[in-house]
C-alpha positions as MATLAB code, in Angstrom:
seq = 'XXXXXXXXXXXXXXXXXXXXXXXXXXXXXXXXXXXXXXXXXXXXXXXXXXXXXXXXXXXXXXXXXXXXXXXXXXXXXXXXXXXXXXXXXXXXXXXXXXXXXXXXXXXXXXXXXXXXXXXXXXXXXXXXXXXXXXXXXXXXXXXXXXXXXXXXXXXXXXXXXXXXXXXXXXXXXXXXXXXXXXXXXXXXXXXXXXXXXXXXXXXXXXXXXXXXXXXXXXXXXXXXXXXXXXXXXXXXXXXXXXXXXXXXXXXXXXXXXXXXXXXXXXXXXXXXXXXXXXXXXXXXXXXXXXXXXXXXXXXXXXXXXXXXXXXXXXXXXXXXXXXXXXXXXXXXXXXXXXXXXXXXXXXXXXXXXXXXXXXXXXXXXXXXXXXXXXXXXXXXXXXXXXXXXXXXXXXXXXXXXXXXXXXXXXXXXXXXXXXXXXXXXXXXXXXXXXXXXXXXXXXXXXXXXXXXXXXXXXXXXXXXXXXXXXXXXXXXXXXXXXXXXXXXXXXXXXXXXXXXXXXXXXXXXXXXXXXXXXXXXXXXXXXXXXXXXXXXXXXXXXXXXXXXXXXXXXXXXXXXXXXXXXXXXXXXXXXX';
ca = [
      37.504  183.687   33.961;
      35.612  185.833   31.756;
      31.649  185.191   31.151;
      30.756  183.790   27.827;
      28.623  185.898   25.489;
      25.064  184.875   24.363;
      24.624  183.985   21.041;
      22.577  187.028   20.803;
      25.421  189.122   21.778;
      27.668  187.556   19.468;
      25.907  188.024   16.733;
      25.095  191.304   17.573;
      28.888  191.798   18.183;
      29.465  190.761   14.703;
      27.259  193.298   12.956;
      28.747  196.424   15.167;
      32.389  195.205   13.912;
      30.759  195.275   10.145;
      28.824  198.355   10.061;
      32.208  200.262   12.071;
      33.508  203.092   10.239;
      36.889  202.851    9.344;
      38.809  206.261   10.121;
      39.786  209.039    7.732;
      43.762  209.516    9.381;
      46.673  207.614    9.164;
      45.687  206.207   12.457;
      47.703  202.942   11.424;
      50.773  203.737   10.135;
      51.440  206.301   12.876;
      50.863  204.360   15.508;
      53.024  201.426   14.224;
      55.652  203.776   14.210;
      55.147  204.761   17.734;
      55.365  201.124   18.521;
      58.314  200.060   16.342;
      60.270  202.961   17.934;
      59.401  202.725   21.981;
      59.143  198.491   21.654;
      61.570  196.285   23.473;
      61.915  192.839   21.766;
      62.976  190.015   23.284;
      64.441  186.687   21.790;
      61.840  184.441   22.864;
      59.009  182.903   25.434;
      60.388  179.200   26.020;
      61.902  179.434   29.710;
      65.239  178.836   30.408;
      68.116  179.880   32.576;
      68.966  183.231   30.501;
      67.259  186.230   31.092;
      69.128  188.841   30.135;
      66.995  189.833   27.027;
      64.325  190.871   29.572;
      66.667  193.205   31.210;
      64.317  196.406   30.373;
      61.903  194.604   33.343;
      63.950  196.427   35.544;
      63.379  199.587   33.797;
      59.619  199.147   33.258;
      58.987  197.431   37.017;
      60.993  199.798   38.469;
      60.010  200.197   42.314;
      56.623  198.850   42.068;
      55.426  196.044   44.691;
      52.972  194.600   42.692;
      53.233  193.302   38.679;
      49.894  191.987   37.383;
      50.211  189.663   34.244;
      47.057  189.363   31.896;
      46.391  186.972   28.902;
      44.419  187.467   25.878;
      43.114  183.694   26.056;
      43.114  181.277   28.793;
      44.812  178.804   26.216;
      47.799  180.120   24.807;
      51.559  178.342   25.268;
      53.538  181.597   24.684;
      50.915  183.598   26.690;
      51.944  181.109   29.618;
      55.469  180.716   29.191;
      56.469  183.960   28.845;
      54.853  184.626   32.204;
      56.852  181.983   33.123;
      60.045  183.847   32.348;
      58.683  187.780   33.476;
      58.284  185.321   36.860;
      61.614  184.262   36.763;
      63.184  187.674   36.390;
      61.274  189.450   38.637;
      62.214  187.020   41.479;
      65.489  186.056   40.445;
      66.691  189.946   39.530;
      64.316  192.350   41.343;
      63.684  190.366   44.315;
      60.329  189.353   44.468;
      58.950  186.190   46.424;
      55.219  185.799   45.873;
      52.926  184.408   43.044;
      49.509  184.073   43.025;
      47.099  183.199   40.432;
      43.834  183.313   39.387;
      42.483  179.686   41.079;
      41.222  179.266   44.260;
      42.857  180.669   47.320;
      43.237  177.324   49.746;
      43.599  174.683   46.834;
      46.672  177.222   45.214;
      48.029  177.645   48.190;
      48.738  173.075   48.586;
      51.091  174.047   46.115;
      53.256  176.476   48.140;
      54.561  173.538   50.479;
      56.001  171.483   46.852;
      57.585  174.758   45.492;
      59.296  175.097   48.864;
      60.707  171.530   48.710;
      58.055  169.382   50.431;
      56.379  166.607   49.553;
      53.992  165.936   46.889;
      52.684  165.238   43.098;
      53.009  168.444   41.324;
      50.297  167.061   38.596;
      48.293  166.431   41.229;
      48.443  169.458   42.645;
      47.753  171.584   39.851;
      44.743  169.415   39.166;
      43.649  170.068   42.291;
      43.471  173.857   41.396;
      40.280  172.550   39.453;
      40.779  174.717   35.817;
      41.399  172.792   33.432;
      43.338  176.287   31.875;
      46.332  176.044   34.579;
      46.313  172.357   34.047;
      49.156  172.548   31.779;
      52.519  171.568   30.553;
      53.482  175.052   30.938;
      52.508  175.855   34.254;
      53.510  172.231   35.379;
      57.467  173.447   33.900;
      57.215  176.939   36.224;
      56.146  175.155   38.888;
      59.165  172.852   39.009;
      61.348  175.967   37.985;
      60.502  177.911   41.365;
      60.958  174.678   43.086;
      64.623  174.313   41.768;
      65.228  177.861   42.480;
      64.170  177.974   45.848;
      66.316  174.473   46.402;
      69.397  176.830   44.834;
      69.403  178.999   47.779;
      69.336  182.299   45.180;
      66.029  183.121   46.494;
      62.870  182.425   47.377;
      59.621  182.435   45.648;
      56.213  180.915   46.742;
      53.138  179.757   45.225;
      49.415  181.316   45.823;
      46.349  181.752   44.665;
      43.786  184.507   44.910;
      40.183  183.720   43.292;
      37.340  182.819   45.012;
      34.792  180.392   43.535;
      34.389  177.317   45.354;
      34.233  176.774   48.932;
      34.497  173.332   49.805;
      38.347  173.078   50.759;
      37.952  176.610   52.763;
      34.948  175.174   54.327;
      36.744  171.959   55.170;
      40.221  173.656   56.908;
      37.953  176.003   58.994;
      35.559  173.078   59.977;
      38.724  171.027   61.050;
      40.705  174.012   62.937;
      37.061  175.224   64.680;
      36.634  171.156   65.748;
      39.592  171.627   67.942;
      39.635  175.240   68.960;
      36.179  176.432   68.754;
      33.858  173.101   68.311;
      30.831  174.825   69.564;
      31.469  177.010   66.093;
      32.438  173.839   63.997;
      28.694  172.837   62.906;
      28.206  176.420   62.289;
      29.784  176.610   58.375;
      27.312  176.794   55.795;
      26.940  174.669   52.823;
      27.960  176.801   50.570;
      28.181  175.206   46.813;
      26.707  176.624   43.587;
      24.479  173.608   43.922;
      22.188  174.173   46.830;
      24.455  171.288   49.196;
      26.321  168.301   49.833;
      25.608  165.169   51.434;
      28.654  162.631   51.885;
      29.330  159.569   53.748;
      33.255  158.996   55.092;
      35.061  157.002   56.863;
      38.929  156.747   57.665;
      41.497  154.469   56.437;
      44.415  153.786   58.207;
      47.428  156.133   57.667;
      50.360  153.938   57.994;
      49.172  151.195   55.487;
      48.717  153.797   52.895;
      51.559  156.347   53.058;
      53.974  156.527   50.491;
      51.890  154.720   48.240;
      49.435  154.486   45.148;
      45.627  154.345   45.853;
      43.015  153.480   43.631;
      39.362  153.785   44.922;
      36.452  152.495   42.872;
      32.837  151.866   43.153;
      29.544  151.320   40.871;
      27.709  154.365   41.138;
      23.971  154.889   39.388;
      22.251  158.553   39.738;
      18.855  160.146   38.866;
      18.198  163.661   38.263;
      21.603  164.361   40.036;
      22.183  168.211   39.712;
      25.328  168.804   41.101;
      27.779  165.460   40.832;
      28.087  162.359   42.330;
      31.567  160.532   43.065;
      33.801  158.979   45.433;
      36.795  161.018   47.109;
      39.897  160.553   49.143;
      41.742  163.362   51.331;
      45.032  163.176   52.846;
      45.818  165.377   55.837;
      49.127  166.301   57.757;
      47.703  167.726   60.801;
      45.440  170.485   59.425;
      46.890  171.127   56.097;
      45.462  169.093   53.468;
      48.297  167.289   51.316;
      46.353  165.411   48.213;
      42.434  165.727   47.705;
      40.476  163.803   44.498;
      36.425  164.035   44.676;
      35.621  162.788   40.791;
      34.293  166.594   40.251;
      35.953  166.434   36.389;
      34.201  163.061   35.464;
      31.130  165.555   36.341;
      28.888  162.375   37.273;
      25.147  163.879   36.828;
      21.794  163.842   35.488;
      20.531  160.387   35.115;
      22.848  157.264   34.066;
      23.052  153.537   34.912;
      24.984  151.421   37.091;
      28.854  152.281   35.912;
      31.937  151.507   38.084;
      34.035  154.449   38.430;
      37.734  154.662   39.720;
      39.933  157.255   41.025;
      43.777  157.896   41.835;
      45.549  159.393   43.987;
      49.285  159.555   45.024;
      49.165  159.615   49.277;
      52.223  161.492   50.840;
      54.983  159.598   53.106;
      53.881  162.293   55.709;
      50.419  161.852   55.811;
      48.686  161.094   59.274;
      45.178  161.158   58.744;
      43.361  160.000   55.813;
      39.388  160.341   54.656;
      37.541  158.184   52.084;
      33.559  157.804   50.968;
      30.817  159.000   48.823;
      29.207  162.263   48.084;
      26.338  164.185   46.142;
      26.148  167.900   45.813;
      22.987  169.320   44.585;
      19.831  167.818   44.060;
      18.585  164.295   42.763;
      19.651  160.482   44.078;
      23.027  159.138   43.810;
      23.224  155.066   44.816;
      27.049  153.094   45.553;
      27.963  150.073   45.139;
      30.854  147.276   45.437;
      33.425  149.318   46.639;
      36.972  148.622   46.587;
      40.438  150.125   46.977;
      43.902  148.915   46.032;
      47.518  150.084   47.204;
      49.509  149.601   44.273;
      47.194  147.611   42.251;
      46.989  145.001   45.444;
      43.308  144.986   46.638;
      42.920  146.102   50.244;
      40.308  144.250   52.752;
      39.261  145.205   56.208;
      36.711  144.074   58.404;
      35.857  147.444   59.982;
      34.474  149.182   56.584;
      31.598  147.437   54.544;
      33.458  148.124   51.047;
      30.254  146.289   49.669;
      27.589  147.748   51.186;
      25.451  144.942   52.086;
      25.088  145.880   55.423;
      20.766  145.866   56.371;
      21.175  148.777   59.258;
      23.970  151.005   57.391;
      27.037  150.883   55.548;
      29.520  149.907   58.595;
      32.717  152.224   58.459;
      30.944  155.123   56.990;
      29.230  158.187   58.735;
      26.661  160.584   57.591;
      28.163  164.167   57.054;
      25.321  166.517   56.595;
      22.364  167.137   58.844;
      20.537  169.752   57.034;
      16.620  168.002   56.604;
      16.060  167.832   53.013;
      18.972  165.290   52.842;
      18.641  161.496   53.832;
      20.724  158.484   53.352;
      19.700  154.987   53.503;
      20.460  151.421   52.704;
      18.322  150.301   49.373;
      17.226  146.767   48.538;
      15.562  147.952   45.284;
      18.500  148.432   43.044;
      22.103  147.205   42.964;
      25.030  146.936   40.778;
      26.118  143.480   42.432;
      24.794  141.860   45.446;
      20.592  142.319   47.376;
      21.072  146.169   47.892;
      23.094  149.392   47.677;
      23.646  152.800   49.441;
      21.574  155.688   48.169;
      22.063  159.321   48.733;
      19.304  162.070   47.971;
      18.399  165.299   48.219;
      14.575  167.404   47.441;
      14.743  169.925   45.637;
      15.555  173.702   47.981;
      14.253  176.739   48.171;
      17.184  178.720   46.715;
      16.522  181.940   47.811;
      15.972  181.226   51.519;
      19.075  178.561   51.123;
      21.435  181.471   49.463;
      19.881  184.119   52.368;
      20.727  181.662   54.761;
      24.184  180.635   53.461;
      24.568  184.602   53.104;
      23.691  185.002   56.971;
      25.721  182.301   58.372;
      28.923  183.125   56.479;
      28.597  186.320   57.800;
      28.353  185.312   61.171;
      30.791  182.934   61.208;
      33.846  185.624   59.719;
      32.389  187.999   62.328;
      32.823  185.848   65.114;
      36.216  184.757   64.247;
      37.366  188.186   63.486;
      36.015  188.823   66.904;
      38.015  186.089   68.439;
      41.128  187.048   66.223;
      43.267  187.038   69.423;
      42.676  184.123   71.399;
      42.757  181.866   68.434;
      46.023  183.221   67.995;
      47.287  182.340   71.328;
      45.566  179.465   70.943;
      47.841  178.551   68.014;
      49.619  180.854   66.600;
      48.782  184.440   65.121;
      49.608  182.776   61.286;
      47.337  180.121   61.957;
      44.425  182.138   62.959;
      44.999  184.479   59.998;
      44.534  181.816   58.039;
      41.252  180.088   59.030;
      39.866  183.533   59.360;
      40.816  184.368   55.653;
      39.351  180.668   54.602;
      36.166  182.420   56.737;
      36.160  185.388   54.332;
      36.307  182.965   51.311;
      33.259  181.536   52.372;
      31.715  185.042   52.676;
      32.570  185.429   49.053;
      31.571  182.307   48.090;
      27.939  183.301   49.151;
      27.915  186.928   48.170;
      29.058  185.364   44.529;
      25.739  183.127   44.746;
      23.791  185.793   45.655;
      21.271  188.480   43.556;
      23.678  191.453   43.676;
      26.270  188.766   42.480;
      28.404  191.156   39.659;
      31.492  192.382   40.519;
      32.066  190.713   43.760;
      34.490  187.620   42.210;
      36.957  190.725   41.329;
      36.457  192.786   44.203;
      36.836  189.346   46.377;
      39.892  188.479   44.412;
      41.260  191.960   44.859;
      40.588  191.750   48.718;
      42.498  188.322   48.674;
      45.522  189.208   46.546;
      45.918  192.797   49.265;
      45.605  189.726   51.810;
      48.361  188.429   50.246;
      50.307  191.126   49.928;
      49.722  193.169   53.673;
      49.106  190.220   55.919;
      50.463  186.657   54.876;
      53.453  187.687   53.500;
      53.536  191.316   54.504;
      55.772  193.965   52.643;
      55.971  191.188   49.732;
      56.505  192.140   46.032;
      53.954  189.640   44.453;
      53.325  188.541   41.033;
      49.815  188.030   39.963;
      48.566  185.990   36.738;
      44.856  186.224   35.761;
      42.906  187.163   32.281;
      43.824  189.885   30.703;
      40.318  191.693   31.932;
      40.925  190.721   35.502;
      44.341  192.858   35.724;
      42.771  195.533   33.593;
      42.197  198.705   35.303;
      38.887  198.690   33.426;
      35.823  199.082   35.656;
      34.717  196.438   37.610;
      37.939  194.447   37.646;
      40.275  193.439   40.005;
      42.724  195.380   38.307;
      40.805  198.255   39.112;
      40.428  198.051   42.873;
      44.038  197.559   42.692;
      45.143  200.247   41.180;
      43.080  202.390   43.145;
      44.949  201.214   46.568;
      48.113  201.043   45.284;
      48.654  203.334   42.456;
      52.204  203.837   41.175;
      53.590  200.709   42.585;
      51.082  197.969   40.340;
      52.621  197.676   37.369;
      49.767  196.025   34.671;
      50.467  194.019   31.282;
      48.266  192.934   28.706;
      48.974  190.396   26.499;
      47.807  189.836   22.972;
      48.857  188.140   19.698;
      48.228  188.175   16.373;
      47.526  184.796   14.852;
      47.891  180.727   15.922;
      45.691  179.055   17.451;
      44.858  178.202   21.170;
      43.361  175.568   23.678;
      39.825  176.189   24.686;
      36.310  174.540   25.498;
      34.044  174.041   21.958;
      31.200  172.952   23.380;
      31.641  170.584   25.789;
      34.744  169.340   24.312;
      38.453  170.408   25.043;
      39.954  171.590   21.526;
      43.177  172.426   20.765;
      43.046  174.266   16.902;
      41.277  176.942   17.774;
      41.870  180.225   15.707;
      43.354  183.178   16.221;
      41.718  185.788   13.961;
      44.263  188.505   12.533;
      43.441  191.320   14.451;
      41.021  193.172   12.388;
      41.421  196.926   11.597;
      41.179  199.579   14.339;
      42.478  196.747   16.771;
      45.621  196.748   18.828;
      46.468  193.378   17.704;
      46.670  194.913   13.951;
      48.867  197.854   14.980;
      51.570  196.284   16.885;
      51.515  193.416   13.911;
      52.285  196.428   11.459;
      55.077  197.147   13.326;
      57.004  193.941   12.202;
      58.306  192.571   15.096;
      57.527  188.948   16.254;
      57.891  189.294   20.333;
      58.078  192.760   22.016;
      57.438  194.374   25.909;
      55.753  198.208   25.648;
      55.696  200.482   27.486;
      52.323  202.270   27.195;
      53.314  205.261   29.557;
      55.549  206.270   27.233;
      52.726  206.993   24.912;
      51.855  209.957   27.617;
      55.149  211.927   25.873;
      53.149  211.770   22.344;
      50.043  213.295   22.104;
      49.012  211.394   19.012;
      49.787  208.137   20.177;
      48.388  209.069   23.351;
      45.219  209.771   21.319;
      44.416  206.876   19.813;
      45.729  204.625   22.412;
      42.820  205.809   24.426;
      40.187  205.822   22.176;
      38.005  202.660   21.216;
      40.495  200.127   19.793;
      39.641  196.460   19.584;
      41.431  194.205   21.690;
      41.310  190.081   22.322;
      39.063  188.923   24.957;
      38.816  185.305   25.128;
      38.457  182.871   28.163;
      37.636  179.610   28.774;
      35.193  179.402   25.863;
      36.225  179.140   22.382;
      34.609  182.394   20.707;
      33.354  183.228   16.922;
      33.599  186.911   18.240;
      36.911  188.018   19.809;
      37.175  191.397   20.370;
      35.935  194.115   22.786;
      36.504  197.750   22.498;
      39.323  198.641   24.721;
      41.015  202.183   25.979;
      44.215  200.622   26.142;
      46.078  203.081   27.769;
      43.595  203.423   30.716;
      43.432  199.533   31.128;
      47.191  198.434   30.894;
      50.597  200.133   31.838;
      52.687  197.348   29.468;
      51.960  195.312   26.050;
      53.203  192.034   26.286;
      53.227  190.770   22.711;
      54.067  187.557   20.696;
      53.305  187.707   16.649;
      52.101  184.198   16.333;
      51.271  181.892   18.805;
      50.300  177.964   19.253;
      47.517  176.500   21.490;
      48.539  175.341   25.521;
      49.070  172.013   26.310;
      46.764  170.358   28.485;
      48.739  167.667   30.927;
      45.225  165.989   30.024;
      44.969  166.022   26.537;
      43.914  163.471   25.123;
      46.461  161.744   23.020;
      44.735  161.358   19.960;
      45.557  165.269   19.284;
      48.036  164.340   16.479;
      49.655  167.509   17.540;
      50.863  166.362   21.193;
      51.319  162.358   21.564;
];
């Protein structure tokens, strides 16, 4: 996702956009020719079984490996569902079997398994991917759509992810596969977090009582000065993959607050074998827990092997310590409790950042250098697949820390570019792979993923921008979700206001074509406005844009209505 602006910058954003000059040629009309003449419309972006008014794909696609789908908000329906149906054609007329998006690499990937007909809660999944932006009616429909499709036997298409910004489930699969195959390498992984740590206490509950069933986990938890979050968490495993994983991060429990019970959900997979509960803090501060309890399908569970209340004097019996760095410490308290003479309290001082995030740095390194090293007899160990994977959880890590570090910009896109050739040359080698990011992320504009892309591949990435004219879209307004945000009619000298004078509501362009007309070629590269908007909602929404050095297509829709969050709340008159 793109980084928000400073109010200084959008206000300074504002005055440039006044004080522009506004051309002396018929810049406008002659453009909106160019459009009306070389645009393909289409009938429209809700998915369904037809694609045949999409047929000029093939044309545009032609024999390129790689098609790179952008959006001009991280909040718009048609945006999302008409990458839904470019998705569908690509795999179900031009053959190709990979998507990947822009969430993280291991917690995309969970999905893959559903898509190909396995087990699991697709919601739950897709929450997993953390974003609240993918967390979505629309991505929950293509989701199900590939997993039909791949069920028909007319194909096959999986389900990936390429970004890059939080390490804990990377951390956690190469920490398991290392316990087995490399253990004297398994206390090795650094805490990586963009709080400086984590301190949790687990335990294990017992697989066959809970498969197949509804869990709900709850405890009283009070915190201090908490910088990262504090919450319970559950994680179901099937071997080494990880099927279903909730940690509270969304109720973002922080700062300071007072004794609260908190509860979470989660839907445990028939094939489940090994399942982890307990308590965590990342970051700084004190976290205390209290009065646990769990029920399977709303019947409360017991057992005398795990003290659920934490009354225990000498430690919480059940639960194990699971960090050893100094600066944390965990301990029974008899000072403060939500119910009964004590509780369990987790805390960490305050660390030295820069010698943590050198350290982090230093280890990560290590640790990808010695599995690269040892490439080979992990594989025969396992098997080659395997090892490829741990090693490229390794690398995530490495990015993880290089992200965190002082010569931090640029490296999420050059790390998701890395991961997406990953994708494309090793785990699923020779693929033709979809990707789906922010319109600036595809961009070949300098800097972006797009851009270390198109530098390996060339001629076969294909790249499509998409904008809109008007609606409204989903995006954060303060700290609130909102749903009526504004579109602002693209404003003169903006790409948005040209392909709205050409009068037609939904359209795929070309923009190579452009290379054939001078003129249009002209003013397609010079400094034309274009929609930027991520996660934020914004007051200022364009950025100057050579649009014919940044995109290959136009993906466009007229008018447009906001995403639908599968969490909204229902309130929103708009979506009950």
């Amino acid at each position: 996702m793109p980084l928000s602006r400073s109010r200084v910058g959008l206000a300074i954003g504002v005055l440039l956009i006044a004080l522009m000059p506004v051309p002396g040629h018929v810049e406008g009309p002659t453009l909106a020719g160019w459009i009306k003449r070389n645009a393909r419309p289409f009938d429209t972006c809700t998915p369904s079984e037809r694609v045949s008014d999409l047929r000029d794909l093939r044309r545009i696609v032609g024999n390129a490996r790689i098609v790179a789908l952008g959006e001009g908000t991280h909040g718009t329906r048609e945006f999302f569902q008409l990458k839904h149906r470019i998705t569908q054609y690509l795999a179900t007329e031009m053959g190709f079997t990979v998507f990947a998006i822009e969430a993280n690499l291991p917690e995309a990937w969970r999905i893959n398994d559903y898509v190909l007909g396995g087990p699991g809660d697709p919601r739950a999944l897709i929450k997993g991917m953390y974003f609240w932006t993918w967390n979505t009616e629309e991505v929950l429909e293509m989701v199900e759509w590939m997993r039909r499709f791949n069920a028909s036997k007319r194909g096959r298409i999986e389900f990936t992810g390429f970004d890059m910004q939080y390490p804990d489930t990377a951390a956690a699969i190469v920490r398991r596969y290392l316990a087995t195959h490399d253990p004297v390498w398994a206390d090795s992984i650094p805490v990586m977090q963009r709080d400086p740590g984590l301190l949790s206490a687990r335990g294990t509950l017992p697989a066959a009582s809970f498969a197949g069933h509804k869990v709900r986990y709850s405890g009283f938890i009070r915190t201090h000065r908490v910088t990262g979050f504090a919450g319970l968490f559950i994680r179901a495993f099937e071997g080494e993959n990880e099927l279903a994983y909730e940690n509270m991060q969304s109720q973002a429990v922080s700062g300071t607050r007072n004794w609260k019970r908190f509860a979470i959900e989660l839907a445990i997979p028939a094939s489940v074998d090994t399942i982890q509960f307990g308590v965590r803090m990342s970051g700084d501060g004190t976290a205390w827990f209290d009065s646990l309890a769990i029920e399977i399908d709303g019947v409360p569970w017991t057992t005398s092997s795990i003290d659920l209340a934490l009354e225990a004097v000498d430690g919480p019996k059940g639960l194990v310590r699971r960090q050893a760095h100094p600066r944390f410490s965990m301990a029974m308290d008899d000072t403060t409790a939500a119910s009964g003479s004590r509780s369990l309290r987790l805390s960490a001082a305050p660390a030295t950042e820069e010698g943590g995030a050198r350290e982090r740095l230093a280890a990560s390194r290590r640790l990808v250098d010695h599995l690269e090293a040892s490439r080979a007899r992990l594989g025969a160990a396992t098997t080659p697949a395997q090892a490829d994977w741990i090693i490229r959880n390794a690398h995530v890590l490495l990015q993880c820390a290089l992200n965190s570090g002082p010569a931090a910009w640029g490296v999420r896109d050059s790390s998701m570019a890395a991961n997406a050739v990953w994708i494309a040359e090793e785990a699923r080698k020779g693929s033709k792979v979809v990707l789906w990011a922010h319109n600036f992320h595809v961009s070949k504009q300098q800097g972006s993923m797009g851009k270390w892309l198109a530098d390996r591949y060339g001629n076969d990435l294909v790249v499509v921008g998409f904008a809109a004219n008007e609606g409204t879209y989903t995006a954060k307004n303060g700290e609130n979700l909102a749903f009526d945000n504004v579109l602002r009619p693209g404003p003169k000298r903006s790409i948005e206001s040209l392909a709205h004078e050409a009068g037609l509501p939904r359209f795929l362009l070309d923009l190579r074509e452009a290379h054939k007309d001078p003129e249009a070629a002209k003013i397609l590269r010079s400094r034309l406005l274009m929609r930027s908007i991520g996660a934020m909602a914004m007051d200022v929404q364009f950025d100057y844009t050579a649009i014919l050095d940044s995109y290959d297509v136009l993906a466009w829709v007229d008018s447009t209505e906001a995403s639908r969050p599968l969490t909204r709340r229902a309130a929103d008159p708009r979506h009950p």
